[in-house]
MDAnalysis code that builds the backbone (N, CA, C; Angstrom):
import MDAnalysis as mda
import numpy as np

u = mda.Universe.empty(252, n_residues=84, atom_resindex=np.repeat(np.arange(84), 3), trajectory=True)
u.add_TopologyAttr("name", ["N", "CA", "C"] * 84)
u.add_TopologyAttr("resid", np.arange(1, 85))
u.add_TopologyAttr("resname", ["UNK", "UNK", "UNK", "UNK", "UNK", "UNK", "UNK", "UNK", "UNK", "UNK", "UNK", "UNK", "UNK", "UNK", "UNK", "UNK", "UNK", "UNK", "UNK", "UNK", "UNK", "UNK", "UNK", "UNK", "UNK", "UNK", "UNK", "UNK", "UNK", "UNK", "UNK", "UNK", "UNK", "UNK", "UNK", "UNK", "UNK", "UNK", "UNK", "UNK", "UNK", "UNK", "UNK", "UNK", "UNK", "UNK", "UNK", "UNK", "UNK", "UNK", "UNK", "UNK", "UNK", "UNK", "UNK", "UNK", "UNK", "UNK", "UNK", "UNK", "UNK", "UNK", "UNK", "UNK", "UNK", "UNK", "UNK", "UNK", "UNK", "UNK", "UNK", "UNK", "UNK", "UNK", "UNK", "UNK", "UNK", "UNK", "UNK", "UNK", "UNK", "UNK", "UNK", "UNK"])
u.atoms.positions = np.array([
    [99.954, 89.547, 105.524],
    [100.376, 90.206, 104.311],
    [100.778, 89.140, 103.296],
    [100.274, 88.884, 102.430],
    [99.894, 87.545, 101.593],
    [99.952, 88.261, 99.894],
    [101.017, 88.118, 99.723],
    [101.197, 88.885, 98.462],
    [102.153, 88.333, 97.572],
    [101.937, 88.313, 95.918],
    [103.109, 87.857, 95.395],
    [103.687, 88.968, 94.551],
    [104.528, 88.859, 93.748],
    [104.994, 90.091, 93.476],
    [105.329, 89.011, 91.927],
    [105.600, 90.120, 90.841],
    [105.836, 88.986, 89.271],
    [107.146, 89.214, 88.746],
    [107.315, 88.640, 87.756],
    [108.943, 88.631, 87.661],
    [109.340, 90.100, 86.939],
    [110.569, 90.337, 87.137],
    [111.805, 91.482, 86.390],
    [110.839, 91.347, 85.411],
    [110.751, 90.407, 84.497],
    [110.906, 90.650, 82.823],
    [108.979, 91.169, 82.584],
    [107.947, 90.038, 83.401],
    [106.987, 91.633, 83.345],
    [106.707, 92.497, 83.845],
    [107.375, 92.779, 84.980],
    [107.550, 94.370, 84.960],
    [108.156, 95.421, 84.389],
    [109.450, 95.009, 83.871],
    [109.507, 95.428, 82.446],
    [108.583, 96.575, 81.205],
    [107.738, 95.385, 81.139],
    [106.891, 95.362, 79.899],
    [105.968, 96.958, 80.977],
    [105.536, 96.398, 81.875],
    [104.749, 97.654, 82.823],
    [104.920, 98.872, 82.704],
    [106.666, 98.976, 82.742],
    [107.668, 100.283, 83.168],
    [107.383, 100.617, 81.735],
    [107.694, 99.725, 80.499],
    [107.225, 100.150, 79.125],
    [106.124, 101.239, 78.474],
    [104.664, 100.345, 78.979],
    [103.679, 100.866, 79.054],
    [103.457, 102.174, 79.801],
    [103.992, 102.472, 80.572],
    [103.893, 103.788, 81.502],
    [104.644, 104.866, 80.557],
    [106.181, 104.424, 80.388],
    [107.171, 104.869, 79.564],
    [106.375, 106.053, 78.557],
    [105.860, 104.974, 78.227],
    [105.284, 105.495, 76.413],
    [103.973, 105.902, 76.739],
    [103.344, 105.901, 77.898],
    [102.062, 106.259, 77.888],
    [100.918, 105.234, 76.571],
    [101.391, 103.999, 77.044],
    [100.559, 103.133, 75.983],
    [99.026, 103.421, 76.467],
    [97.685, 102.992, 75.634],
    [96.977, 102.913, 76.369],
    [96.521, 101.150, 76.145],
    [96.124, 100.743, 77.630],
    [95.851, 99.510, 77.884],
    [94.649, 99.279, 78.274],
    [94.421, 97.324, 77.896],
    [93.807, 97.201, 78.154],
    [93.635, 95.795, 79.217],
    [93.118, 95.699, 80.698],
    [93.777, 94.344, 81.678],
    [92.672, 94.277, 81.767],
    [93.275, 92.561, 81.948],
    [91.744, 91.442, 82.148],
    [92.467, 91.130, 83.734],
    [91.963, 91.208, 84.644],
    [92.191, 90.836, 85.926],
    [91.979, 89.512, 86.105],
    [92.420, 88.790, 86.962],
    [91.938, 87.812, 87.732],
    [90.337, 87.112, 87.840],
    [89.955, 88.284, 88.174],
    [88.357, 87.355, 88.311],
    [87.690, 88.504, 87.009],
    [88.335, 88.637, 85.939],
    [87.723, 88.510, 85.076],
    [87.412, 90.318, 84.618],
    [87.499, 90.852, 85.555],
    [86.956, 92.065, 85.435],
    [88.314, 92.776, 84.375],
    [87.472, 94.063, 83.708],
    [88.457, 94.189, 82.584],
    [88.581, 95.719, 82.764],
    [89.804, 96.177, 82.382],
    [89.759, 97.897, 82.753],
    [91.052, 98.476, 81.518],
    [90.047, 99.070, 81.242],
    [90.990, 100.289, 79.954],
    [91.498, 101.881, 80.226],
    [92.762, 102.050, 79.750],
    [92.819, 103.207, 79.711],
    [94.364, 103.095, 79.749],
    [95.023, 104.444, 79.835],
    [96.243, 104.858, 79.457],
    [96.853, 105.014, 80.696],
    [98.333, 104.052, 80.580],
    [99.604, 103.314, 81.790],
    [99.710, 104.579, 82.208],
    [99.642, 104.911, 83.223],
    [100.323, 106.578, 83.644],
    [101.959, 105.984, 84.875],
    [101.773, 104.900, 85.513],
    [102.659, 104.543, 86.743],
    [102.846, 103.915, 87.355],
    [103.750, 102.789, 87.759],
    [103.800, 101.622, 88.787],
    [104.275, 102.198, 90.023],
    [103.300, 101.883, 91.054],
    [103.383, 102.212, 92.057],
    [104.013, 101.029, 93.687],
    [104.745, 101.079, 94.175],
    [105.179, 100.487, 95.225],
    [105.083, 101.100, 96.646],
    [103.782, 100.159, 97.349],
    [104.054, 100.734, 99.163],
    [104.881, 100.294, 99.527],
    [104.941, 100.766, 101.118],
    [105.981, 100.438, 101.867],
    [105.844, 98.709, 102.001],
    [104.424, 98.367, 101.775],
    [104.341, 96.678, 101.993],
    [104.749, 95.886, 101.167],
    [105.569, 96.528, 100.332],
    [105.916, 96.240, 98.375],
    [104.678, 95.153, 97.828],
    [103.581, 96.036, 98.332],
    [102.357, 96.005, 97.051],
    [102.565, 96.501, 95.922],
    [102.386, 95.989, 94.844],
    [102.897, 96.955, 93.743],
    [101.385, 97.387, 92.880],
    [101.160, 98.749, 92.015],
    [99.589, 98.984, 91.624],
    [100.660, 99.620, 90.339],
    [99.583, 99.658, 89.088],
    [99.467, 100.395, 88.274],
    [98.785, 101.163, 88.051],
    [98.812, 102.405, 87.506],
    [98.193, 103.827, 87.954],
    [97.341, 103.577, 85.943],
    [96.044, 103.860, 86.094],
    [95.768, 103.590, 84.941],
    [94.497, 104.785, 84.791],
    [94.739, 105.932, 83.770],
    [93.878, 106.903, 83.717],
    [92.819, 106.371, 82.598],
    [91.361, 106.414, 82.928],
    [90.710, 106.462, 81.778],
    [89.502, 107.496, 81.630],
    [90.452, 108.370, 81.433],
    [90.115, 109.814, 80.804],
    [89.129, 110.701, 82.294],
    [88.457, 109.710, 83.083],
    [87.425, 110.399, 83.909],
    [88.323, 110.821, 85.455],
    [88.789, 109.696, 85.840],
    [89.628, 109.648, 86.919],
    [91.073, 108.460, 86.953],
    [91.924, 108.521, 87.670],
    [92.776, 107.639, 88.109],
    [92.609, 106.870, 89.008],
    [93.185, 105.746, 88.844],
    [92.664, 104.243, 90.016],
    [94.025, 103.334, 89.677],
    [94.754, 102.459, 90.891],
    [95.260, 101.910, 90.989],
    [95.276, 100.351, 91.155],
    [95.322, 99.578, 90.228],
    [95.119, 98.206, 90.234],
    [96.441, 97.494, 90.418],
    [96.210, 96.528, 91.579],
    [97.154, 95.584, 91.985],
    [97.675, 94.806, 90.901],
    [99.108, 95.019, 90.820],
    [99.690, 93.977, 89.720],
    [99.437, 92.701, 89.587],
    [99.503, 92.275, 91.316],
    [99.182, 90.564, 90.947],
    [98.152, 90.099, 90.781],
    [97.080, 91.025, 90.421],
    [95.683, 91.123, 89.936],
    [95.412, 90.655, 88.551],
    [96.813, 91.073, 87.839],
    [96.542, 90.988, 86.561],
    [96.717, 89.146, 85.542],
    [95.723, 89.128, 84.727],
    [95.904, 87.942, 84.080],
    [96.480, 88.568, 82.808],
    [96.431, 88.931, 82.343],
    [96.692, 89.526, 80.986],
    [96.647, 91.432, 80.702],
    [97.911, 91.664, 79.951],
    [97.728, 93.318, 79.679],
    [97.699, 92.930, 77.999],
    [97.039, 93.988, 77.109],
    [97.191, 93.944, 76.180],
    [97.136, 95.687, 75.505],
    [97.662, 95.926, 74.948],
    [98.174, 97.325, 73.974],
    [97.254, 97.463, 73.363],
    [96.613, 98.712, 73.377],
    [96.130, 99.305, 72.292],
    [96.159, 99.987, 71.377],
    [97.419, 101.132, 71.940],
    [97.851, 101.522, 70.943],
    [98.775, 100.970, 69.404],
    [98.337, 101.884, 68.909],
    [98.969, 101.214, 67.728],
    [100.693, 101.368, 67.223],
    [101.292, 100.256, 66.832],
    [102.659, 100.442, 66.568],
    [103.542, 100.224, 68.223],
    [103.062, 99.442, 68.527],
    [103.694, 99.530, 70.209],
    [104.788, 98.557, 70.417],
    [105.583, 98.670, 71.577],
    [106.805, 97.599, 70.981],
    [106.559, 96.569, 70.994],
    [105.083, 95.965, 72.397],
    [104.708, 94.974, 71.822],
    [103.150, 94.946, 72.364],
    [102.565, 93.655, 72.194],
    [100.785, 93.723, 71.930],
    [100.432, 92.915, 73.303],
    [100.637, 91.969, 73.895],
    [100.151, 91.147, 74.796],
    [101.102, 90.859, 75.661],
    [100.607, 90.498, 76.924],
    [101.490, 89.967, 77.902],
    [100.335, 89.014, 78.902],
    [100.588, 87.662, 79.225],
    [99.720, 87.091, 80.152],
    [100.819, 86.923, 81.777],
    [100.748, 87.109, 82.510],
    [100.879, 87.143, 83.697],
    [100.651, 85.844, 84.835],
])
């Protein structure tokens, strides 16, 4: 079980995005990119942590420490970017 977990302050920004139902947009790790609107941070019992991210067709959960970068799309948001 080989996992890292990221700090308080961006998860934060996560709990934000869910909050407000921002819709986002993450560039993962190896590059792959996925849009749609924060619905939930999720924690297993293995404290994997996923974000619940709807884009409009279905829901899918992407590993936080997956992420290289989140960025906002919506407009007027509290804030626009976060790199990871």
């Amino acid at each position: 079980m080989n996992h890292c977990t990221i700090s308080c302050e961006l998860h934060d920004y996560l709990e934000i995005a869910c909050m407000y139902g921002y819709r986002v947009k993450l560039t993962l790790k190896d590059q792959q990119i996925i849009e749609g609107k924060a619905v939930d941070v999720l924690t297993t019992a293995e404290k994997r942590e996923y974000m619940v991210i709807d884009n409009g067709r279905e829901q899918q959960q992407i590993e936080v420490n997956q992420f290289s970068k989140m960025q906002v799309l919506t407009a007027n948001a509290k804030f626009k970017e976060i790199s990871f």
